[in-house]
N, C-alpha and C positions, 0 to 999 in steps of 0.2 A: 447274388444280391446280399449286401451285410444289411443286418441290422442295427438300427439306430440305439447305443443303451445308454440310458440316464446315470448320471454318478450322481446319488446325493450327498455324497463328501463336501461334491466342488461348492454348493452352496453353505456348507456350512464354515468352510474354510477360508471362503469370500466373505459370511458374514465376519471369521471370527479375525481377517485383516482387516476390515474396515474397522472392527471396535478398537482392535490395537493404535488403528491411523488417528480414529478421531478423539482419543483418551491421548495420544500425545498433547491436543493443544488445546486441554482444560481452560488453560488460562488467557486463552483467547475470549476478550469481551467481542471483537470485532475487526472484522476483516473484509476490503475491499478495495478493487482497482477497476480503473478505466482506459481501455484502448484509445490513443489518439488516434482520430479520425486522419487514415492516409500517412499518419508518421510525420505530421507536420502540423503544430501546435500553435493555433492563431492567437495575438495577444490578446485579442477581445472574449475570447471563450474560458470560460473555466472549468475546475472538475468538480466534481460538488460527492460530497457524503456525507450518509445521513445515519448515525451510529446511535440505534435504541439503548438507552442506558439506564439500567436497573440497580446500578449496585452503586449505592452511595456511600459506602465507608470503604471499598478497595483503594490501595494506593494503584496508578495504572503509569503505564508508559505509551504515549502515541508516537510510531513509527512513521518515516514517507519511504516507497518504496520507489525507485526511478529508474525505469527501466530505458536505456538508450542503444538507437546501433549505430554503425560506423559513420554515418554521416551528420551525428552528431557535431557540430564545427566548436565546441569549447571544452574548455577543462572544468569549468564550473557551470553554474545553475543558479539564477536566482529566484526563489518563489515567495508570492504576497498569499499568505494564508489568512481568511477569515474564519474563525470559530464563531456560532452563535449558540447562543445556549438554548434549552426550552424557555425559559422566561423572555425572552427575543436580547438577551444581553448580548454584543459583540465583543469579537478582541480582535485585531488585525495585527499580524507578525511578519516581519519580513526577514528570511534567511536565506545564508548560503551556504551552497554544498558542493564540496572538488570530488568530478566525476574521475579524474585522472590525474596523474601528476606532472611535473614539467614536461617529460620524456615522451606527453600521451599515453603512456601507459594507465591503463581505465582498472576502477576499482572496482570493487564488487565480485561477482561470479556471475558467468553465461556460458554459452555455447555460440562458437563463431562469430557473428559478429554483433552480437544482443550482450548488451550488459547490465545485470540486477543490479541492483544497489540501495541497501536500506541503513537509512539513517535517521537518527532520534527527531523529532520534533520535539517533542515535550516529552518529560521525565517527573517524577515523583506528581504526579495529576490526582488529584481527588473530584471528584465529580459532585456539585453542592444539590444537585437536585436532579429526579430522573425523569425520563425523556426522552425524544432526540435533539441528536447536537448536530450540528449542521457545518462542516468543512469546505470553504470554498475554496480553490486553489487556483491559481494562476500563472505562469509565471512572468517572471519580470525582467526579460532582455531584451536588448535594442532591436532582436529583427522580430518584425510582424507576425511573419510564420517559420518559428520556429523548428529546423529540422532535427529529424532524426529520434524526437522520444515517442515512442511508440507507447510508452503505459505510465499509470503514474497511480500508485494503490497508497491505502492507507491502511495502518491495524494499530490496534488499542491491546493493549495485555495488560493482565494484571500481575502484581509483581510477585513474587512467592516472601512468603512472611515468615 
């Protein structure tokens, strides 16, 4: 019969990777994504985030991160984003983004048949008052249920000065 014996290295070595992990993304104000339900993205639903914001004099940049697999059926994307502010002020934007190029050949980084892909929303952002701000996302192509994106995240950083 062996005996069971504790190493208390492993936790200290555990804690001392996590401080390494989570000291990389200081400048992360916020970070978030949502699973499309079944990999099929109905027009009528949207994604919605809700990013507490404290820091009113950073300059920041908001990311969309879109994550699609192979039965994705286009080269592009188009998404109707609403920002609300804490004061209930809106802005609604509509952009587009090529997931691939003529050849199909899909941008980003994955594994098999999943493809990342993070692209600017907004750039040089200051934030006029804190709170949360509220992202609603949508997107905006001709089919109903739209195949194949299985996630759809957003992150806010702030810029190094």
């Amino acid at each position: 019969m062996t005996e069971n014996k504790k190493h208390p290295q492993a936790g200290i070595i555990l804690l001392m990777v996590f401080f390494t992990l989570t000291s990389c993304t200081g400048k992360n104000i916020y970070s978030g994504s949502e699973m499309i339900p079944d990999y099929s993205w109905n027009l009528a639903n949207k994604v919605s985030f809700e990013a507490d914001i404290e820091d009113t004099l950073s300059v920041c940049d908001i990311n969309l991160t879109i994550r699609t697999d192979k039965n994705y059926p286009y080269r592009n994307i188009f998404l109707f984003v609403k920002t609300s502010s804490p004061r209930g002020e809106s802005i609604k934007d509509t952009v587009e983004y090529f997931l691939a190029d003529s050849k199909g050949n899909r941008y980003g980084s994955g594994l098999g048949d999943v493809s990342d892909l993070t692209v600017p929303f907004k750039t040089q952002v200051v934030f006029p008052v804190k709170g949360i701000y509220t992202f609603d996302i949508k997107h905006g192509m001709r089919d109903p249920n739209l195949e194949g994106v299985t996630d759809i995240g957003l992150q806010i950083t702030r810029k190094k000065q």
